[in-house]
C-alpha positions in Angstrom: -169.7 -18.1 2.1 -166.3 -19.2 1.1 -165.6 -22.6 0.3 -164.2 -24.5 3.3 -160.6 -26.1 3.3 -160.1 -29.6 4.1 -157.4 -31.3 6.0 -157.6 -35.1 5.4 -155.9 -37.2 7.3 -155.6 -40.9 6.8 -153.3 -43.2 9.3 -152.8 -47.1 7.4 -154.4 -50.2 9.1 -155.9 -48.3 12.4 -158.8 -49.9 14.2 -161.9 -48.4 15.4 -161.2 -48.9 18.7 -157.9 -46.9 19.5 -158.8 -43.9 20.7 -159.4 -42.3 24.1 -162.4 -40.4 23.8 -164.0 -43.4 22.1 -163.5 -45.5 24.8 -159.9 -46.9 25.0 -158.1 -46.1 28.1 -155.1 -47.7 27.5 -154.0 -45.1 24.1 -153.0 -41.3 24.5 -154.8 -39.5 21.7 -155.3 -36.1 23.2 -155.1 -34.6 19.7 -157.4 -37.2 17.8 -159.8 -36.7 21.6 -159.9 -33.4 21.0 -161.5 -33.8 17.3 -164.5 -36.2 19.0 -165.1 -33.3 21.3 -165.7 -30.5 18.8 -167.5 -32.6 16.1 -169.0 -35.9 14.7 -167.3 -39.1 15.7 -169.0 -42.0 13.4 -168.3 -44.9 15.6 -169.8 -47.8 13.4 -167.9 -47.1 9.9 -166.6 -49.6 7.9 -164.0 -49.8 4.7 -165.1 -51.5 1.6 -161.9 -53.7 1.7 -160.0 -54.8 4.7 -156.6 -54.4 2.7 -155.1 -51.8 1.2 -155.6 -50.8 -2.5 -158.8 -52.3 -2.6 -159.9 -50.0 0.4 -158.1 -46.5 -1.2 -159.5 -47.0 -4.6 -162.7 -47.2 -3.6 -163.3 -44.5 -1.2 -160.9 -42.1 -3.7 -163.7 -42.7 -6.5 -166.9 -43.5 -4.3 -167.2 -46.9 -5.8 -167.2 -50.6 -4.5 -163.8 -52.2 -5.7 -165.5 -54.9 -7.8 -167.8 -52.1 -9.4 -164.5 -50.5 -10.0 -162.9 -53.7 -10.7 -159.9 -52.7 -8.3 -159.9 -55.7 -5.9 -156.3 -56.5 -5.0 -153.1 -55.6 -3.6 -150.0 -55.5 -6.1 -152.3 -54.7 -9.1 -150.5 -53.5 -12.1 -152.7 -50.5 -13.1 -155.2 -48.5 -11.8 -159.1 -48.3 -13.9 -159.0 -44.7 -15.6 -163.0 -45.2 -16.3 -163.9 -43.3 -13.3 -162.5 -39.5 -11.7 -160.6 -40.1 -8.3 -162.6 -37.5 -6.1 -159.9 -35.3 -5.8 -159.9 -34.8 -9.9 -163.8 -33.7 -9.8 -162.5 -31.4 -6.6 -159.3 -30.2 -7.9 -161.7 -28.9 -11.3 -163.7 -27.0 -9.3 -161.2 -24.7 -8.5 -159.3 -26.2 -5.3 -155.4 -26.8 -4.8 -155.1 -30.1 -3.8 -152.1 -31.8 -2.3 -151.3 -35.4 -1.2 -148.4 -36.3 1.2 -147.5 -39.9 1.7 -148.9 -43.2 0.8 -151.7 -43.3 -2.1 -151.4 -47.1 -2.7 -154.1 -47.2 -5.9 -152.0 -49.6 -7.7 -148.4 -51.5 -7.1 -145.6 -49.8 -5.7 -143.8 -53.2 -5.8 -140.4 -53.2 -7.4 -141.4 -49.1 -8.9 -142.3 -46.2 -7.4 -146.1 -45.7 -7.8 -147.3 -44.6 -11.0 -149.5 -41.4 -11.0 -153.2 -41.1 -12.3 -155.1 -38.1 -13.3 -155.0 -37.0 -9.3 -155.9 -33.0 -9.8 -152.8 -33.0 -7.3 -150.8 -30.1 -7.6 -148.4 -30.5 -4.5 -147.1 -34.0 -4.8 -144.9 -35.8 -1.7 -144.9 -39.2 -2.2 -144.1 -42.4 -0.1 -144.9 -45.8 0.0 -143.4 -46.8 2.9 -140.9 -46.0 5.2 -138.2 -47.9 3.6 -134.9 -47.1 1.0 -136.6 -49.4 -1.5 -136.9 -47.3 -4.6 -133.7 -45.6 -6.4 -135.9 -42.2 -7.3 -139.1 -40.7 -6.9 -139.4 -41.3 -3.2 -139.7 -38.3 -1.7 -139.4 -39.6 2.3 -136.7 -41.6 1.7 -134.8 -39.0 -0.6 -135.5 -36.3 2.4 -134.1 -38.6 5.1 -131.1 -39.2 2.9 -130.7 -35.5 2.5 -130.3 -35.6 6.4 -127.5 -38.0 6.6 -130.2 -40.4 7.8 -129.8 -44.5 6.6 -133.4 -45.8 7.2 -132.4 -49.5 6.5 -129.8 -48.9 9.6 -132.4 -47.1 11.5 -134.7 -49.6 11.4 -132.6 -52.4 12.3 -131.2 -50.5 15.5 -132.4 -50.6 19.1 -133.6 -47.2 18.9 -135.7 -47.6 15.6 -136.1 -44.7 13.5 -135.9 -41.6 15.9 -138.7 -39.3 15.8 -136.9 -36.4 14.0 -136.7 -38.5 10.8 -139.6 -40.5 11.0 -142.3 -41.3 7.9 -145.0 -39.4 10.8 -142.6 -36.2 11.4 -141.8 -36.1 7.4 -145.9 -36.4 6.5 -146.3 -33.5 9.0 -143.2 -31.4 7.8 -144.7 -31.4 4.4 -148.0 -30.6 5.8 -146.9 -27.4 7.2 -145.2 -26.4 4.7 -148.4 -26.5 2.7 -150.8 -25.2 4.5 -148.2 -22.2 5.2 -147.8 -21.9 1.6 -151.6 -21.5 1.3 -152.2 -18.9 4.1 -152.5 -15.9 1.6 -153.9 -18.0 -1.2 -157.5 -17.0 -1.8 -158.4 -20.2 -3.7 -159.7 -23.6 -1.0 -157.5 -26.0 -0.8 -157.7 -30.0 0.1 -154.8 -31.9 2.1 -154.6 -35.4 1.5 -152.6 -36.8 4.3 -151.5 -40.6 4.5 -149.0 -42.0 6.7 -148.1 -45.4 6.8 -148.0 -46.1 11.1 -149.7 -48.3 12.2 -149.0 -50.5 9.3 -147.1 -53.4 10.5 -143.7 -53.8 11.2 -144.6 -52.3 15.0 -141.7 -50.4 15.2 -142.1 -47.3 16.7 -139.0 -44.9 17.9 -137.9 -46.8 21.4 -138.8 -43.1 23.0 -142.3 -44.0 22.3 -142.4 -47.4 22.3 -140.8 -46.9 26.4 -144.4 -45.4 27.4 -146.0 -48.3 26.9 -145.8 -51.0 29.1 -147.0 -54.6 27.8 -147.6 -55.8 31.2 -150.4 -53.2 31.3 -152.3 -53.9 28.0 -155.2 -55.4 27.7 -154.5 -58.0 24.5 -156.3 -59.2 22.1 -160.4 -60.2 21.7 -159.6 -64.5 22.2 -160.9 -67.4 23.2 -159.4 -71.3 23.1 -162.4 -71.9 20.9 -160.8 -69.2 18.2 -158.3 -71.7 17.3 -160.5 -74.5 16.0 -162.9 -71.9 13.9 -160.3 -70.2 12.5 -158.8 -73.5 11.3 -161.9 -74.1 9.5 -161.0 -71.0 7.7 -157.9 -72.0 7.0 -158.1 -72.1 3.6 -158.4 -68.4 3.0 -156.0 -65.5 2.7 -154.3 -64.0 5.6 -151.2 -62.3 6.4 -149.6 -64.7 9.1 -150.5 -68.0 11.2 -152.9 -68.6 13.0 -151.7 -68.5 16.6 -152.7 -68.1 20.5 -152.2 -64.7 22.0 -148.6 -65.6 24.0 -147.7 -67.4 20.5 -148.0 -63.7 18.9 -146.8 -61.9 21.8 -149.9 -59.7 21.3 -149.6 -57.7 24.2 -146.3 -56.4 23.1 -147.9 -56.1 19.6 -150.5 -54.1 21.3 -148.1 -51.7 23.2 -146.3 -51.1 20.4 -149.4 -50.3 18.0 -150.1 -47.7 20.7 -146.7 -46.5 20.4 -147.3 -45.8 17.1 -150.6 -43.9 17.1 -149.6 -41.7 20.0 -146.4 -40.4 17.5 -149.4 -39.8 15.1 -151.3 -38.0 17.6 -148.4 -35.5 18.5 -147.3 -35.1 15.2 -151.5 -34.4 13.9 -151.0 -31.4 16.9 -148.4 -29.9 15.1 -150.5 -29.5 12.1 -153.7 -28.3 13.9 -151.3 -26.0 15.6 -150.4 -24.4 12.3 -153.7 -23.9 11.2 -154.2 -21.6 14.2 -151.4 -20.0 13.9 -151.9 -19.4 10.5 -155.9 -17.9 10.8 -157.2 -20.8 8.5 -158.6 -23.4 11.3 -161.8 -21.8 11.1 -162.6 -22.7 7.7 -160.9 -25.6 7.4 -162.8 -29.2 8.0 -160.6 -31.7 9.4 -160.9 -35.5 8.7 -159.5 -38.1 10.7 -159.8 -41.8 9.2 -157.9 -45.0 8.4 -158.2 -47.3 5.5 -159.0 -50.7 7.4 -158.0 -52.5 10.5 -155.4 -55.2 12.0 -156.6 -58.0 13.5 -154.0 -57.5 16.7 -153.8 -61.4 17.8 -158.0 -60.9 17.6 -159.5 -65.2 17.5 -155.9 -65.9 16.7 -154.8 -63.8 14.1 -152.3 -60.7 13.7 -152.1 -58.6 10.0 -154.6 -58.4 7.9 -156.3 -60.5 4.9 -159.7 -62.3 3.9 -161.3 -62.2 7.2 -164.4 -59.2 8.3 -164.0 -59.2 11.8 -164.7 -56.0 13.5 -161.0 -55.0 14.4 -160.4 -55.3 10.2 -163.1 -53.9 8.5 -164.6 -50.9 11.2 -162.4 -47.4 11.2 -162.0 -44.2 13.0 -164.2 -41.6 11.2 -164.3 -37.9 12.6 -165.2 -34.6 11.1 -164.5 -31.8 12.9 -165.5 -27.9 12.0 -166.6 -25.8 14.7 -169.4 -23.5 14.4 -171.0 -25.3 11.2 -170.7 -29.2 12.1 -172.5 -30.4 15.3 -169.8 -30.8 18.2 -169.2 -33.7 20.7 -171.9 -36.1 19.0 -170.8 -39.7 18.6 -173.0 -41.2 15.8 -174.0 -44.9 15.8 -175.0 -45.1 11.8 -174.0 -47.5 9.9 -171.6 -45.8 7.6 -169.4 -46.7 4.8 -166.3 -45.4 3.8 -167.8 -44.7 0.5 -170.1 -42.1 2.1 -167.1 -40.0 3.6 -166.3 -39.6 0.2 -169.5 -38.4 -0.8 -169.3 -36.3 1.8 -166.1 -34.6 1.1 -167.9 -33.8 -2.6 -170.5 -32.1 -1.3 -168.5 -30.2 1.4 -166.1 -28.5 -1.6 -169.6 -27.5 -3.6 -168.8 -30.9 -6.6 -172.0 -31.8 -7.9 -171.8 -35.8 -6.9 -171.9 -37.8 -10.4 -174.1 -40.8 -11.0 -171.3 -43.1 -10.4 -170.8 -42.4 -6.7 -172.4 -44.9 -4.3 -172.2 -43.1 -0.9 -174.4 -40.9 0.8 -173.1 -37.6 2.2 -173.3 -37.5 6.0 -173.5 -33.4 5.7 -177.2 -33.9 6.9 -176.1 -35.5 10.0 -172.8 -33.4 10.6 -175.2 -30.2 10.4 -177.9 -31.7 12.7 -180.3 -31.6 10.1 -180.7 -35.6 10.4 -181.0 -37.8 13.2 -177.2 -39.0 14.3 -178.6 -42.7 14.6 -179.1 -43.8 11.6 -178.4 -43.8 8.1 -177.8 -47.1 6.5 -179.7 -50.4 6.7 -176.7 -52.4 6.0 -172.8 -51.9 5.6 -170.5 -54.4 2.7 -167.0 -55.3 2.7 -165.2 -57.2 -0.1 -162.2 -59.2 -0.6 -161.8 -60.6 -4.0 -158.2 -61.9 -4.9 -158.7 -64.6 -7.8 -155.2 -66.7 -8.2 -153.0 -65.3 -10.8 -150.9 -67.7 -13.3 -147.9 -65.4 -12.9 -147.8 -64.8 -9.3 -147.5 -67.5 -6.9 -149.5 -65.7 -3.7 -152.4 -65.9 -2.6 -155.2 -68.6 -2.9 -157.8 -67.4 -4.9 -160.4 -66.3 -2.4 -163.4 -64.5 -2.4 -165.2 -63.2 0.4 -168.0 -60.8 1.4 -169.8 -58.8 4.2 -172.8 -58.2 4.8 -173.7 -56.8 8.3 -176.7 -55.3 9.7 -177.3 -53.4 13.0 -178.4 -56.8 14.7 -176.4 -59.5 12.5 -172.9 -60.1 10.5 -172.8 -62.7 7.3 -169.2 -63.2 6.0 -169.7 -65.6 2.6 -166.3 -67.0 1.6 -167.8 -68.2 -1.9 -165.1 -70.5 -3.5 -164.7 -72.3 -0.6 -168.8 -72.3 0.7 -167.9 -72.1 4.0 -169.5 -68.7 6.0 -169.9 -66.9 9.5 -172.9 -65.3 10.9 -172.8 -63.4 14.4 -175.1 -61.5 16.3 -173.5 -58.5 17.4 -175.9 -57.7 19.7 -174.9 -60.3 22.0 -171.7 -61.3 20.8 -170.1 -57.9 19.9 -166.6 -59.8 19.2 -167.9 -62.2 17.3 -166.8 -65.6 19.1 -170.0 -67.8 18.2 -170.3 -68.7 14.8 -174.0 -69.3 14.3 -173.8 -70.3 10.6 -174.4 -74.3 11.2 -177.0 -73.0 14.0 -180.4 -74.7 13.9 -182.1 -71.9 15.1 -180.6 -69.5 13.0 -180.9 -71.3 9.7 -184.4 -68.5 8.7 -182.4 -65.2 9.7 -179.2 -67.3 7.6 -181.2 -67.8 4.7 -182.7 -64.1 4.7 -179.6 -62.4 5.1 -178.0 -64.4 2.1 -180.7 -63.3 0.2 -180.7 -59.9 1.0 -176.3 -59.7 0.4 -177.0 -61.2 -2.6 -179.4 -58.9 -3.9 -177.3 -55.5 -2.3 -173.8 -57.3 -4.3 -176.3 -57.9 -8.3 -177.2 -54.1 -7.7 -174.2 -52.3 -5.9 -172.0 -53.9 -8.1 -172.7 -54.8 -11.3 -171.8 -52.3 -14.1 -174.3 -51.8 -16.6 -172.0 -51.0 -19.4 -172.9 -47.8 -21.9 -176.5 -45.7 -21.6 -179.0 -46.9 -23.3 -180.2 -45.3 -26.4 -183.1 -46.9 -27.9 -185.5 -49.6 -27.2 -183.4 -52.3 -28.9 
């Protein structure tokens, strides 16, 4: 059988828990609802970094960040040690093509260097801003239209929907996988737009069909505000504030906003597969790099913190008549094993270096949907730097179970521990907890001992006894 194509599709700082089938009746996903129908929703997956770079470097190579030592945001290089996945995919004899944001390294103050990609259709852009004077293909193309996205932005209407970062990302789509409709070779589309990455500012003709009055705000309680001042100390992207001091349900509406112009604009492309004969034997991904906190215990952005809303994703897989259909899967899952999975989908024999574990066996049915990992991790390590003033040298981990979630913040030996079983948003802190000072203790141990073996590099093979 031939190889299967595979659409990728990557939205920037989208929670788990925005979309319809999955349980949120206050989005319109029809699109995304659609995917959950006809395949494998993984409803408990997590990124190995809830920002950015850390995040897309490690589920591009299958490795932890600090195993890749790739732990920041604004980094000056990328580690060429290791094959991003779409190299070792791209060798194998597929076209591969990425539109959008790729974020490995800095795009501060320079468009984004490029690695060794195995890319051969190239569409980049950071963000949807003017900032760069060449190489940026959205805001050259928008340009090219007589558009002014600074103006845009800044006007009551926003950026309208005909020159949005979304429509652009699909535009280019289309006119790859039209490109590709007589090509016998496989291809791979690496889709990334950059909604719903803050600044919420949809186009005002989406923005209008959601009301704030009807949202349901964020996960908070009074109490948030006195434990999150306890974590004070540690990175995050804004204050610490109540819900009406972040005007969260307007925050919320707007976020919404946002992922329903990515659901319509995702139709387009699905739309073009069918039209074009190539939907059956293309797998479609649907994921996000990390969360946003969205005024959750106090807090909006993103930044050294593991709450749910941050660090657990949409994951979907979708192809008809070879992946199981309508199955939601409770596993604990990493982002690192969607990776492996896209390996062994395009027939790459998975090197030693990758650390996921393919979730083919459960996408075919051949392994129970429940379960597939004892534990999940999440990282943030961003050590102060003498020549940048940001940031305050923090590093965190996660280490969460099915029952319990540790958060170690280890410069500043302070630490949360919830169990999600009963407190599934995380509002009592059982860390200082007398009766919880044994099931403390073991999972320190046990984080410990999964962070010394995940993570630590080994350095060349060994060749001789001594």
């Amino acid at each position: 059988m031939d190889r299967p194509n595979i659409l990728w599709y990557c939205t920037d700082q989208q929670r788990f828990d925005t979309i319809g089938a999955l349980g949120n009746p206050y989005v319109r996903t029809p699109t995304i609802d659609s995917l959950v129908t006809e395949g494998v929703a993984f409803t408990h997956a997590y990124c190995q970094s809830p920002i950015c770079t850390p995040s897309r470097s490690s589920f591009m190579t299958g490795m932890y960040p600090s195993r890749l030592h790739n732990t920041r945001n604004g980094n000056e290089s990328f580690p060429t040690t290791h094959p991003v996945i779409t190299k070792l995919i791209a060798d194998s004899g597929y076209h591969c093509g990425m539109i959008g944001k790729f974020h490995l390294q800095s795009s501060g103050y320079r468009t984004e260097p490029r690695v060794d990609d195995g890319f051969d259709y190239w569409q980049f852009s950071h963000a949807p801003r003017d900032d760069w004077s060449e190489g940026h293909h959205y805001a050259e193309w928008v340009r090219q239209q007589g558009g002014d996205l600074d103006a845009m932005r800044e006007s009551a209407e926003r950026v309208c929907p005909e020159m949005h970062q979304t429509t652009w990302a699909s535009e280019c789509a289309i006119e790859f996988i039209q490109d590709r409709m007589n090509d016998s070779s496989p291809w791979l589309l690496n889709l990334n737009v950059y909604d719903p990455h803050p600044p919420f500012i949809p186009p005002k003709a989406y923005a209008d069909r959601f009301d704030p009055a009807d949202m349901p705000g964020p996960h908070f309680r009074p109490s948030d505000l006195e434990q999150q001042a306890k974590l004070g100390e540690l990175d995050f992207q804004d204050e610490i504030r109540t819900p009406q001091e972040h005007d969260a349900h307007r925050v919320q509406a707007l976020y919404y906003a946002m992922i329903a112009q990515i659901d319509d604009q995702l139709a387009r492309i699905l739309q073009t597969l069918e039209t074009t004969g190539q939907r059956a034997n293309t797998i479609i991904l649907f994921t996000s790099d990390h969360g946003e906190a969205l005024g959750d215990h106090g807090l909006m952005y993103k930044g050294c913190r593991f709450y749910e809303g941050l660090v657990r994703v949409p994951l979907i897989f979708s192809w008809p008549g070879h992946f199981q259909q309508n199955v939601k899967s409770e596993a604990l899952v990493e982002l690192l094993d969607m990776s492996s999975t896209l390996l062994e989908a395009s027939g790459v024999n998975i090197p030693e270096q990758i650390q996921g574990k393919s979730l083919m066996p459960i996408l075919r049915g051949e392994a129970p949907a429940s379960e597939l990992r004892s534990f999940v991790r999440s990282e943030y390590f961003d050590a102060l730097d003498p020549h940048f003033t940001g940031g305050s040298g923090t590093f965190g981990t996660m280490f969460r179970t099915r029952q319990h979630k540790l958060c170690m913040y280890h410069d500043k030996q302070i630490g949360e521990l919830y169990d999600l079983t009963t407190d599934p948003w995380e509002f009592e802190n059982l860390w200082d907890a007398s009766d919880h000072q044994k099931i403390k203790n073991q999972l320190i141990r046990e984080a410990f001992d999964a962070h010394v073996v995940l993570t630590t590099d080994m350095g060349s093979p060994r060749i001789a006894p001594m």
